[in-house]
Structures are given as structure tokens and as C-alpha cells.
N, C-alpha and C positions, 0 to 999 in steps of 0.2 A: 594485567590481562594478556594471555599470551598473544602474540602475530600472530597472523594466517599462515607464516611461511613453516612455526612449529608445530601446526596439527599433523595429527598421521597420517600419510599416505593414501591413501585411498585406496582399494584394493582392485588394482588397474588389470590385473592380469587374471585373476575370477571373472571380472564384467568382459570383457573382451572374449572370453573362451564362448561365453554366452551370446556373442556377437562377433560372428566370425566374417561377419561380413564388412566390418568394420576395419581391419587391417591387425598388425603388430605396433604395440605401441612405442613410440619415440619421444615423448615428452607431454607432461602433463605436471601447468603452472597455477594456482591457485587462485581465482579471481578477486578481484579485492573488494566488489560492489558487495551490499546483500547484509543486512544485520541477523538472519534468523535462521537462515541455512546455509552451507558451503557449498559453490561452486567452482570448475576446474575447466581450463583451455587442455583438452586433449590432442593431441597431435599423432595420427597415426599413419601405416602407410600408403593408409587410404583416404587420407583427407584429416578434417579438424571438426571437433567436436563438442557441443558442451555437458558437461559430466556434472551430473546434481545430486548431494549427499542431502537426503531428509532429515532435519533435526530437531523441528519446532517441534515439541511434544503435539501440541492439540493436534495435528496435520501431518504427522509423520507414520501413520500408520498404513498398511498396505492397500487394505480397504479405502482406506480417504483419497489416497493417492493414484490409483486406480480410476476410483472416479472423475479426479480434475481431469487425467490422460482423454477418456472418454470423452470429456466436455471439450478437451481442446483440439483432438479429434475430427469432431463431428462439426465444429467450427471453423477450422481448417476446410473441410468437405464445402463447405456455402462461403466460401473467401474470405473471413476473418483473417488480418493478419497476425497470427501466431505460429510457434514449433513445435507441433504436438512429439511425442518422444517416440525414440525409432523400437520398435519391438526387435524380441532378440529372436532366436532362431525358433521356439517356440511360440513364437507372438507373445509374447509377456513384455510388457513395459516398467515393470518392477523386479528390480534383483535385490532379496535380502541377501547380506553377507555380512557374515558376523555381528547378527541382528542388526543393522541400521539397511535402509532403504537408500537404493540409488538409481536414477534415471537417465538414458544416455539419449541427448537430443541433437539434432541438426545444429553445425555451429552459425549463427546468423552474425554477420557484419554490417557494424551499425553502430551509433553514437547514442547517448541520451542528450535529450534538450530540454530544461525548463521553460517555462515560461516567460522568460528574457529574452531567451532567444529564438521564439517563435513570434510571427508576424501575425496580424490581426486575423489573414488569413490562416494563419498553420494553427492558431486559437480555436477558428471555426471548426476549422478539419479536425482538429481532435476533442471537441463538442461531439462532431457528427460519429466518429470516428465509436468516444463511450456509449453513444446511443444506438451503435449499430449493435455493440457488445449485448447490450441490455434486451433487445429485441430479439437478437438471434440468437442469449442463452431461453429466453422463454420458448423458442422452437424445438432446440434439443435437449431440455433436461425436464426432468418429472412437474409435475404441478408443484410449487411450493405449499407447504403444509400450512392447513391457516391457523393452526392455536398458537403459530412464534409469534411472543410478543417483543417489543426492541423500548423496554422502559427507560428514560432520559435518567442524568443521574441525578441520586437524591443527594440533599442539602447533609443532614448528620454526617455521610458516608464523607464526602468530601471536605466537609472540618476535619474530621476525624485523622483527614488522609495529610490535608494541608497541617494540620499540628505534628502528626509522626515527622513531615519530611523540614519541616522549620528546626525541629530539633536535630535529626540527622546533619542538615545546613549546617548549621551552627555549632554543630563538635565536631565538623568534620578537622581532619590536620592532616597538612598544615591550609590552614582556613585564606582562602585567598578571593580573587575580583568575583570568580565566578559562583561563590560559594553567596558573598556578599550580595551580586543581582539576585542568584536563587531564594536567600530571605527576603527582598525585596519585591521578588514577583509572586511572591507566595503572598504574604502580606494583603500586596496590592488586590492581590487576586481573590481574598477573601471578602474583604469590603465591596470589592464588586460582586459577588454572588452575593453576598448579605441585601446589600441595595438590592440587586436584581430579581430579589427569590421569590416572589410572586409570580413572575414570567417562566418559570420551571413548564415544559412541554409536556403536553399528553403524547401521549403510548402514539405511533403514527397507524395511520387505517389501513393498508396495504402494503405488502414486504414482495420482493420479487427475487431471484439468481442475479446473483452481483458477481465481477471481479474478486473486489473486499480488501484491494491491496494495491487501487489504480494512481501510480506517481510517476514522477520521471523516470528509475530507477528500474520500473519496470516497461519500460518502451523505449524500443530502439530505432531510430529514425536511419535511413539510408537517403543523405540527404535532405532534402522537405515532406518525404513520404516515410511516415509510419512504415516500419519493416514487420516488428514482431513485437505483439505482446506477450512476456512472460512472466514464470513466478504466477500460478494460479493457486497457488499454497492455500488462501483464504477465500476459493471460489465457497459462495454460503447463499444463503434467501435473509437479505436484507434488506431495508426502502431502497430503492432504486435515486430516486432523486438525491439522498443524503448521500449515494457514492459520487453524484454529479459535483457536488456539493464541497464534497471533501477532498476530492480530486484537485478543483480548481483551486481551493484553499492550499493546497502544495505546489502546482506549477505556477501559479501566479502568484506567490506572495514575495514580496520585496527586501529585500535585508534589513531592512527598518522594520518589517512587521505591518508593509501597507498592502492590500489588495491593489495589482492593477486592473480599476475596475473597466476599462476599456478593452482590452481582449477577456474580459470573465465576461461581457454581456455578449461579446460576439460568440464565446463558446459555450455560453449557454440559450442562447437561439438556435443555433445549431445540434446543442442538444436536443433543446423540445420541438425541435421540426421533426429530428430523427424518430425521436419514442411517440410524440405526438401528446406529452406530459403537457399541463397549463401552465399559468402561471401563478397558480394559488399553488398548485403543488410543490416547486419550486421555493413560494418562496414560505412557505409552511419547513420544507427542506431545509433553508437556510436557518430562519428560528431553532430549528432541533441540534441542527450543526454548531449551531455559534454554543447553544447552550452545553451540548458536549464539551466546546474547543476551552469553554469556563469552567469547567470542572475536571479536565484532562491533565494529566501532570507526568505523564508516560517518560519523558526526558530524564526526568526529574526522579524516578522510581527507578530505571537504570542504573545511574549515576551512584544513588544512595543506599536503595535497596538490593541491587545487583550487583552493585561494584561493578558497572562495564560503562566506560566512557565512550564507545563508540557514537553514542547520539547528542552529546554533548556541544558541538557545532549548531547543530540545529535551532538549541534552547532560545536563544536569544531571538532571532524571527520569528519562531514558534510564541513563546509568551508575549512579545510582543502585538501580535496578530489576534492573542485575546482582547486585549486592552483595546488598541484602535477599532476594530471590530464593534465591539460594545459604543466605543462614543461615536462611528458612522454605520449603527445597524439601519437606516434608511437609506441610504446610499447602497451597500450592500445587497441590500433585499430586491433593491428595484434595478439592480445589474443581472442579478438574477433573474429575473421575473420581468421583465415588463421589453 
């Protein structure tokens, strides 16, 4: 897979003529975060920048792009923190050049923090913090359309899926540790949907404007305070509670693959204080979640079907968090909810 440091260039000196207000450029390093687009530390002679190349097919088009700007925008305007992108001398916040799309935003200084290293309080705050998001994209963006439905996955699709990727495993070369847990969690992972497959979730009743992409990765703390959310790449009308859901399943899950269920209860009280969600919905939320997280194998598809190891770290507290999950879904559910 190549580095970051051998993609092409970016075409620094087109976006800049279009932003003139911007300076002459000095240096522009590659950022290392980010599996699904490219980002760049621009340095010019008017300050520091950050420079975003669209790549994701589904989300990379002018039109879509366009819209998250608007959304984050108009969030920005009612004090959400995020960096909506700077318009260039025509107010456009989109520059194609050489067909690909690139957006130039305010550089923001700032760390990420998992769930390790927030306190019960910095839990709550960022509880409160997703549900401010949720509430105040329902302000500014359209009604959500009511025929999307969000069906849980079906049982055939994922044998189907678990069989291609056992066999990928297993001829992979040269076949080593991590090839060996991946037959192993696959396996595992089948006999527990088998057992479980009665409990398959209905279709959820209500979808609302989500993030769709809320992790560490994408928040940068200044300190103990939330600076900016970024990365709106996957802003869409999804259940609202299942990004509450899926969010804390990333910042709070433990190297071993355990929930720390003591900051997920304080950050999800603080959730449904924000949206004013119950806690049937919640923990309906987590049922739909957990059954996702047994039928998900995204790591696992990279790896074998992509050929890109980038997400390859992850695998291990990721499958694991199926498994534990499944034997404390009461524990779970009422960290949630109650």
C-alpha cells in the first residue's frame, strides 16, 4: 500500500489563486489521521490551514459536498463546535481541479482523546456535546425523508460473507498470528449469530440528520474542551440513538474489547437529557447496534478484499467487543438506558 508521503501533490498553487486571501504558500505536509480521504497542514504567508482532498466515492461529489459545507455552516452560526470551510474569492467552498474536489478550512489546534482519557466528566460533555449535534442538525437541514428504511443485516448475507473472508484467511501468504485470530473470530462469530438469529432487529421507527462518522478521529479537544468537529463526509438521516450508540462503542471500548460501562452511562444520560430520547429508545438503539457490530467484518474486508491494512490495529478490540457484548448484552443495555 503506498505512504501518504507518495501521493501527488495536491494542487497547492490552483487552490490558493482561488484564495487569495489566503497568502503564498510555504509548505504543505500530509496529515496521517483519516482512512478515507486526504488531508494536508498547509502553511502559508498568512497563517496555517487545513487542506481536504475528497476521495470517498459515495461523498465525493460537488453536490454532496456542498451540502455538509452548508450544514456545518449554519452550525457554526448557533455555536456548534466545528470549521466550516473558508469560501474562496467567489464564495464557493468547493474547488474541482483535475476532477477531484478539495476544500480549504481554518487550521484548528487541538488533540484527539479517546475514551481513556476522558473523565466521567469529559464522558458527560461529550454525551451532551452528540446530542447538541443531533438537535441542532434537526434545526438546519431539510425534514428527513420518511420512506429511508435502515434494515439490520440479514443472516444468508453474512455467512455468505463470513465464508468468502475464512477462505481469503486462510490462503492468505505468508499466513501468520493475525490471519490465524481472523479464522478464529470469524468462526466464533458465526456460531454466535447462529445461536442468536432469532433476535435479528426490526427496521427502526424513526431516522433523523446524523454526523454518521462520530469517533475520536473526528474531534479535537483543546484541552478538556471540545474544539471542532470534523470530517462531515457521512452527514445522512439515520436513527439518531444508533449514532449515540455507535459512537460510544468507539471511544469507550477497551483493548481487550470490554465496554467502560461507567463513563458510557454517564455519556449517555447526558445524551438523553440533551435530545430528550427515553430510554426504551436507547436501549432498542443498542439491540440494533450490538446486532450490526455481529454481523460487521469492515476490518476484515479491507485487509482481504482491499488489500489495505490500514485498519488492521483496530481488529482485535473490534471483534472482540462482539463477543463480550453478546455475553454482557444486560449490562450493556442498562448503561445505556436506565
Amino acid at each position: 500500500m503506498p505512504r501518504s508521503s507518495e501521493h501527488p501533490a495536491p494542487p497547492v498553487g490552483a487552490l490558493l489563486r482561488r484564495h487569495p486571501h489566503a497568502g503564498e504558500p510555504l509548505s504543505c505536509v500530509p496529515v496521517t489521521e483519516g482512512l478515507l480521504n486526504r488531508g494536508y497542514r498547509l502553511s502559508t504567508t498568512r497563517g496555517r490551514y487545513f487542506l481536504k482532498q475528497h476521495l470517498d466515492a459515495p461523498t465525493a461529489d460537488r453536490a454532496t459536498i456542498t451540502r455538509q459545507h452548508r450544514a456545518t455552516q449554519r452550525l457554526h452560526a448557533l455555536g456548534l463546535p466545528v470549521a466550516p470551510p473558508l469560501p474562496d474569492s467567489r464564495g464557493r467552498t468547493v474547488a474541482v481541479i483535475g476532477g477531484r474536489c478539495y476544500a480549504l478550512h481554518p487550521w484548528v489546534e487541538g488533540r484527539h482523546r479517546d475514551g481513556a482519557q476522558l473523565t466521567t466528566g469529559g464522558s458527560r460533555r461529550l454525551g451532551a456535546l452528540l446530542g447538541r449535534v443531533h438537535t441542532t442538525l434537526d434545526r438546519v437541514m431539510e425534514p428527513p425523508p420518511a420512506e429511508d428504511r435502515h434494515d439490520s443485516a440479514r443472516l444468508e448475507e453474512t455467512f455468505a460473507a463470513i465464508a468468502e473472508l475464512i477462505r481469503l484467511a486462510r490462503s492468505h501468504r505468508p499466513h501468520g498470528s493475525f490471519d490465524a485470530l481472523a479464522e478464529h473470530r470469524l468462526r466464533e462469530r458465526r456460531r454466535l449469530i447462529a445461536q442468536h438469529a432469532h433476535r435479528r432487529p426490526p427496521a427502526p421507527a424513526t431516522a433523523g440528520w446524523v454526523h454518521g462518522d462520530f469517533h475520536p478521529l473526528n474531534l479535537l479537544y483543546r484541552g478538556a474542551e471540545p474544539a471542532a468537529i470534523v470530517d462531515w463526509d457521512r452527514l445522512g438521516v439515520r436513527p439518531r440513538a444508533e449514532e449515540a450508540v455507535r459512537a460510544a462503542a468507539i471511544f469507550f471500548v477497551r483493548p481487550g474489547g470490554e465496554l467502560d460501562l461507567e463513563k458510557v452511562r454517564a455519556y449517555a444520560r447526558a445524551y438523553r437529557r440533551a435530545t430528550g430520547a427515553d430510554g426504551a429508545e436507547l436501549a432498542a438503539a443498542v439491540h440494533r447496534v450490538w446486532w450490526e457490530r455481529l454481523n460487521d467484518f469492515w476490518t476484515l474486508r479491507w485487509r482481504y478484499q482491499l488489500n489495505d491494512r490500514r485498519a488492521d490495529p483496530q481488529f482485535p478490540a473490534v471483534s472482540a467487543l462482539a463477543v463480550w457484548w453478546t455475553r454482557e448484552y444486560d449490562a450493556v443495555r442498562d448503561a445505556f438506558s436506565t
